[in-house]
matplotlib code that plots the C-alpha trace (Angstrom):
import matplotlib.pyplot as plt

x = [-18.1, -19.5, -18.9, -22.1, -20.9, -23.0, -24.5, -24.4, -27.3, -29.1, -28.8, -25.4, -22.7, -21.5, -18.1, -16.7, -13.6, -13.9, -14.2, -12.6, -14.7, -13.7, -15.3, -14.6, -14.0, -16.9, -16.7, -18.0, -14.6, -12.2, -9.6, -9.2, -6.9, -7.4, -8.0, -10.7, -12.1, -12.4, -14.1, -16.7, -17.0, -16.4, -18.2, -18.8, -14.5, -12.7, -11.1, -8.3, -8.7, -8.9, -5.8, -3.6, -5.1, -3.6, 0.0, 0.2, -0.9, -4.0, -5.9, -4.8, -5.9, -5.9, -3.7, -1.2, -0.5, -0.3, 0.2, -2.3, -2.3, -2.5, -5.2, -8.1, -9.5, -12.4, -12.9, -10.1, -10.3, -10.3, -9.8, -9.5, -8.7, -10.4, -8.4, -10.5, -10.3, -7.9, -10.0, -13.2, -11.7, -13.8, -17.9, -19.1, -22.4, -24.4, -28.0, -30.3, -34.2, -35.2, -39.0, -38.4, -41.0, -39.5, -36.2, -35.4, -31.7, -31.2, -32.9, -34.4, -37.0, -36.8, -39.3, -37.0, -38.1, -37.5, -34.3, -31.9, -29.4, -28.4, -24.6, -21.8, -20.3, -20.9, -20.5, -22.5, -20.0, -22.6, -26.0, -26.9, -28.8, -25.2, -24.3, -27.6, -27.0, -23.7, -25.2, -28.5, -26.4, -23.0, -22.2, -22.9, -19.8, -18.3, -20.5, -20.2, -21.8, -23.0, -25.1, -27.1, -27.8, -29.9, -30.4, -33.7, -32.7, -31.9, -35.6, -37.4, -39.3, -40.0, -39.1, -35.6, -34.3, -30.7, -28.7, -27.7, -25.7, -23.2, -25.3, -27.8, -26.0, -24.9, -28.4, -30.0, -27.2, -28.2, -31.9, -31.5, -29.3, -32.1, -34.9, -36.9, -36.9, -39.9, -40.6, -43.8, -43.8, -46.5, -45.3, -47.0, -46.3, -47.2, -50.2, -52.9, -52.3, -55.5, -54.3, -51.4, -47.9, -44.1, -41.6, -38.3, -35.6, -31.9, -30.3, -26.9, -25.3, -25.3, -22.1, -21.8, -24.0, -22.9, -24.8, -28.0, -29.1, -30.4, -32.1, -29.3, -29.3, -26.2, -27.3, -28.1, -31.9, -34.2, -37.5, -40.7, -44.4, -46.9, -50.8, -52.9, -54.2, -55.8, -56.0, -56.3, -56.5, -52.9, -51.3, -51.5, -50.8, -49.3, -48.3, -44.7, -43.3, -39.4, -38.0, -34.8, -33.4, -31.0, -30.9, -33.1, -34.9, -38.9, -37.9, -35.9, -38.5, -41.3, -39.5, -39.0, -42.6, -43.5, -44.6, -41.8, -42.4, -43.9, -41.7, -38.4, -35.8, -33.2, -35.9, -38.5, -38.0, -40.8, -40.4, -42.3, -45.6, -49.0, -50.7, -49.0, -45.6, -43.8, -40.1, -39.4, -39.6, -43.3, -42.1, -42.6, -41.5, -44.3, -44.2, -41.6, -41.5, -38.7, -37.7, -36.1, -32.9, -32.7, -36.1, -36.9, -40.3, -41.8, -42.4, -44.2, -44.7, -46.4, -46.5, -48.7, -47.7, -45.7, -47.7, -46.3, -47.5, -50.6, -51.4, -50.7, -53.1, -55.8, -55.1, -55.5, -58.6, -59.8, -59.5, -56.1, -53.2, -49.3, -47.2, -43.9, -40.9, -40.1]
y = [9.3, 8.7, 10.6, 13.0, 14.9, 15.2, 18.2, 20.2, 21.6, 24.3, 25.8, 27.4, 26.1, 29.3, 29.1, 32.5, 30.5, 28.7, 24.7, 22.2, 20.3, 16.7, 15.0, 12.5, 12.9, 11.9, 8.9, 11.6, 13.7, 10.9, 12.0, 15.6, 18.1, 18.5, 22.1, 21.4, 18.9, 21.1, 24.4, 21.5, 20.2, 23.5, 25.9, 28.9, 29.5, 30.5, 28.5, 31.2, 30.9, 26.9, 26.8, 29.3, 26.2, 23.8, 25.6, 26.3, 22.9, 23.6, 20.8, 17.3, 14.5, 11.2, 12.8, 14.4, 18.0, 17.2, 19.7, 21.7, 19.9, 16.7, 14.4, 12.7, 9.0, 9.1, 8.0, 10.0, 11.4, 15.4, 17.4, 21.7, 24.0, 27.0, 30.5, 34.1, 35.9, 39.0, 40.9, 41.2, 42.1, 42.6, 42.9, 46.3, 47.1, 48.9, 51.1, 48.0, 48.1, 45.6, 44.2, 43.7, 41.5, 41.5, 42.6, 42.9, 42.7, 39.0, 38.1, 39.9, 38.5, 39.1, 39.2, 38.7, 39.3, 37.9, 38.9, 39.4, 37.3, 36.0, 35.7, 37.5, 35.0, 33.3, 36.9, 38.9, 40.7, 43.7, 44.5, 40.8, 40.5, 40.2, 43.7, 45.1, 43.4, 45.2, 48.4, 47.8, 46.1, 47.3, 44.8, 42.0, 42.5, 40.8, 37.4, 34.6, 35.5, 38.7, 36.6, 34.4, 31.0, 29.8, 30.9, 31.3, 30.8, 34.2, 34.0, 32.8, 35.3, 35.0, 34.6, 34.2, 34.9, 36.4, 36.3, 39.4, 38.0, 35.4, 33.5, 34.0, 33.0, 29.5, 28.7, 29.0, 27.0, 24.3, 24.6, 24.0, 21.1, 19.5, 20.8, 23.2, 25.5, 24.9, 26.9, 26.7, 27.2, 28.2, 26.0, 26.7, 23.7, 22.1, 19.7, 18.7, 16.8, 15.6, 14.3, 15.2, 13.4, 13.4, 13.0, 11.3, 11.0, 12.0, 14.7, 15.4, 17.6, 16.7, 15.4, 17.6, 20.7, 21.8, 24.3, 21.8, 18.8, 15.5, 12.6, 9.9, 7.4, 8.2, 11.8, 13.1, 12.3, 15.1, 15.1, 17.2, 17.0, 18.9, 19.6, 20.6, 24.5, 24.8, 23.6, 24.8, 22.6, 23.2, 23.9, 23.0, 25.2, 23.6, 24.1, 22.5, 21.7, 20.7, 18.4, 18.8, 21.9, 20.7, 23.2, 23.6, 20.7, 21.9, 22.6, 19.0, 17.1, 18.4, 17.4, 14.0, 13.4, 15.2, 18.5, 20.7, 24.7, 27.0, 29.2, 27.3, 27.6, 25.3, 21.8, 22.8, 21.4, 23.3, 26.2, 29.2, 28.3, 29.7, 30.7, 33.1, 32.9, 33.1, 34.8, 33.0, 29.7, 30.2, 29.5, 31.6, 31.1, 32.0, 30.7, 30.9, 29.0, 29.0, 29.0, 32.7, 32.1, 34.0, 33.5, 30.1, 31.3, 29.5, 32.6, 32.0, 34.4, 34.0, 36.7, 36.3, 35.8, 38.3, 40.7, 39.0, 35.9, 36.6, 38.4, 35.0, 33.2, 35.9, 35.2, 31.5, 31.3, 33.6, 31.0, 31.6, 28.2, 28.5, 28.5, 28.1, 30.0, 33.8]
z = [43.4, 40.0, 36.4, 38.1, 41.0, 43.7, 44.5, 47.3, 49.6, 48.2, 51.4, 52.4, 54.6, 56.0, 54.7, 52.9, 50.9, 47.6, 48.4, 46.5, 43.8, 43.7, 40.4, 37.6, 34.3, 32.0, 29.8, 27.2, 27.4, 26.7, 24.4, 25.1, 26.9, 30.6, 30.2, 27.8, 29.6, 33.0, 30.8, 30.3, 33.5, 35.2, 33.1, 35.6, 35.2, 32.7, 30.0, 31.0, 35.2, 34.2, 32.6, 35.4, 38.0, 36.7, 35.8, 39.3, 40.6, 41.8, 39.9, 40.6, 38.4, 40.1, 42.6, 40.7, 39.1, 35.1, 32.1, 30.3, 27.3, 28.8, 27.5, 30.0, 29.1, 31.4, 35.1, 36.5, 39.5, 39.6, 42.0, 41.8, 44.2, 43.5, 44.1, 44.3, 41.6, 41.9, 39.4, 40.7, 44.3, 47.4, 47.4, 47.3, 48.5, 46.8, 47.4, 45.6, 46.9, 49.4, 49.9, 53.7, 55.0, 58.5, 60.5, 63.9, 65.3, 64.4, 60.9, 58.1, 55.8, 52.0, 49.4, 46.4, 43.1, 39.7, 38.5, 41.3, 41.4, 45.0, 45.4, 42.8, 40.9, 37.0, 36.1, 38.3, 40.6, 41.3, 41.7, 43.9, 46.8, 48.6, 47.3, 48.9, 52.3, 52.5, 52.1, 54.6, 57.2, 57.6, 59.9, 57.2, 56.3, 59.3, 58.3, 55.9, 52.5, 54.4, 56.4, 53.5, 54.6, 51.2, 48.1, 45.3, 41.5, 39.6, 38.4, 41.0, 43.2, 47.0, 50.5, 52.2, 55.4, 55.8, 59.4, 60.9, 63.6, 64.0, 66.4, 64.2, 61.2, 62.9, 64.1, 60.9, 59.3, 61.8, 61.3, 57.4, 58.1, 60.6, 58.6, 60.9, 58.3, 56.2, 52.3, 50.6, 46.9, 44.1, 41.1, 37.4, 35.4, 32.4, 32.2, 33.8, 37.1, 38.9, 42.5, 45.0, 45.3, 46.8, 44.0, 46.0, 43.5, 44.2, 42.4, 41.1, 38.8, 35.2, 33.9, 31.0, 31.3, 34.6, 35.6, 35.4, 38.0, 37.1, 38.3, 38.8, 41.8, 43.1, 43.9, 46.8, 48.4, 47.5, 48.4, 46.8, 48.1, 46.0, 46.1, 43.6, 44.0, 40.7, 37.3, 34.1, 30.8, 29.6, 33.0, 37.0, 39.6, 42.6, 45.8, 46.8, 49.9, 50.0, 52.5, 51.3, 49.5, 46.7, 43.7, 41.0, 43.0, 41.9, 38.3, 38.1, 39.8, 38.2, 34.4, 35.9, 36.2, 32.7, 34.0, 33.9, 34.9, 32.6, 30.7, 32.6, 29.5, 31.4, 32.2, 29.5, 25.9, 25.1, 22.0, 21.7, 19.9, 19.9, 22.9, 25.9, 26.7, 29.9, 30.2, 33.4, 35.5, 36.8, 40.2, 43.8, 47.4, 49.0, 52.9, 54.9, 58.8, 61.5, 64.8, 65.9, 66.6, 69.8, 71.4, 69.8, 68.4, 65.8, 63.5, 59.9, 56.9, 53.3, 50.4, 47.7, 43.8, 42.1, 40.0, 36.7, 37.9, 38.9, 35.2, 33.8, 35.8, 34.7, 31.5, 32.0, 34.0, 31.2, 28.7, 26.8, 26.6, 27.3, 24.2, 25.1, 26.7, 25.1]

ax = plt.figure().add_subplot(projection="3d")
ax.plot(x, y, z, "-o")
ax.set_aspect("equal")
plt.show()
């Protein structure tokens, strides 16, 4: 394990209980107090949730249960076991729209937009994509993280596919894991690219934002194959195939290579200048292919471009340049 933790698959595991993070303490936060350190490392917990860990030895540093106050060097070893927090109680579901593309009595496909948040947690406790499977499908309940077996970024748009069933549930788990699930995406980026090409370079999260992934070579193998769909003269749009689905993987890769999304405030460096701006990552999930997991049908969907979307690429075949994140 190095001072980057490495990150997880995009793609859930199916388990309903907090995991443990294991990490190390960046070189960076030599010098400070363990619960400072962690509201660094950890930034999606409280300073306040951070601190109750670690008086009731649930974080161990190098093995061992230390005080608050206690100052990290750097390299230690950290582990935390996170608890549920009492406050925020059970999931409640709640009458949220759906774009169903397809259900029947073992999977239902999503068209997500912009906006909705996947899972409750970093603050969002209501109005997710979980809360709205609760209230569609009672029995969702009864299923780990009421049946969602991958996730889309807050504001990227497009296809998912939720289990109904337990069965179902396990097999899709499996089929992300052995990569028969295959997602298409439509990528806006910045820059003019004029040929095809697979970006492989591991990811991992960053050792000091982190809520952000990186390129480091001790992260995990991620894999990104894009084609050219059109081009503008400030901006390509591609097409992006994943053969692995680490998170934030598109946005991450396309930075490394110098063409980061259009209006992606998290990878971009880019301020708002003159030209059209952009309020989200220009980024879609537009095809969908699996095997049912009952009849063992290879079934495929696609969706087009999200309205929002599709007004900027108007606007850009009709001449006007991207200026920059809102």
């Amino acid at each position: 394990m190095t001072d980057l933790e490495l990150d997880d698959e995009e793609d859930y595991k199916g388990i309903s209980a907090p995991e443990p993070w294991h990490g190390e303490v960046p070189p960076a936060l030599a010098g400070i107090r363990l619960d400072n350190a962690l509201a660094t490392m950890l930034p999606e917990y409280s300073r306040n949730r951070l601190q109750n860990w670690i008086r009731t030895g649930n974080v161990l540093v190098n093995g061992q249960a230390i005080g608050v106050r206690d100052k990290v060097w750097g390299g230690e070893s950290v582990t935390v076991f996170p608890e549920a927090d009492p406050a925020t109680g059970p999931d409640e579901p709640e009458d949220i729209p759906l774009d169903i593309v397809f259900e029947d009595p073992a999977i239902i496909i999503i068209n997500k937009p912009a906006g909705l948040v996947v899972h409750p947690g970093n603050g969002n406790h209501k109005g997710t994509l979980l809360n709205a499977l609760l209230h569609h499908s009672p029995g969702a309940a009864d299923l780990p993280r009421a049946g969602i077996v991958h996730r889309l970024d807050k504001d990227t748009s497009g296809l998912m596919v939720v289990a109904k069933t337990l069965k179902a549930h396990t097999d899709l788990v499996r089929q992300m894991h052995g990569r028969t699930v295959k997602r298409e995406y439509l990528a806006l980026v910045q820059g003019e690219l004029d040929r095809a090409g697979t970006v492989n370079a591991p990811l991992a999260r960053d050792p000091i934002q982190r809520t952000k992934r990186t390129v480091h070579p001790m992260g995990k193998q991620a894999i990104t194959h894009y084609t050219i769909e059109e081009r503008f003269p400030s901006a390509t749009l591609l097409r992006c195939g994943l053969e692995t689905g680490r998170t934030h993987q598109i946005r991450v890769h396309m930075k490394h290579i110098g063409h980061p999304l259009l209006g992606d405030k998290t990878y971009s460096n880019v301020r708002r200048g003159r030209g059209m701006a952009f309020p989200r990552q220009a980024l879609h999930a537009t095809k969908l292919a699996l095997n049912h997991p009952y009849t063992g049908e290879r079934m495929e969907w696609e969706v087009p471009l999200p309205q929002d979307m599709e007004v900027l690429l108007e606007l850009m075949r009709a001449g006007g340049t991207w200026g920059g994140t809102e």
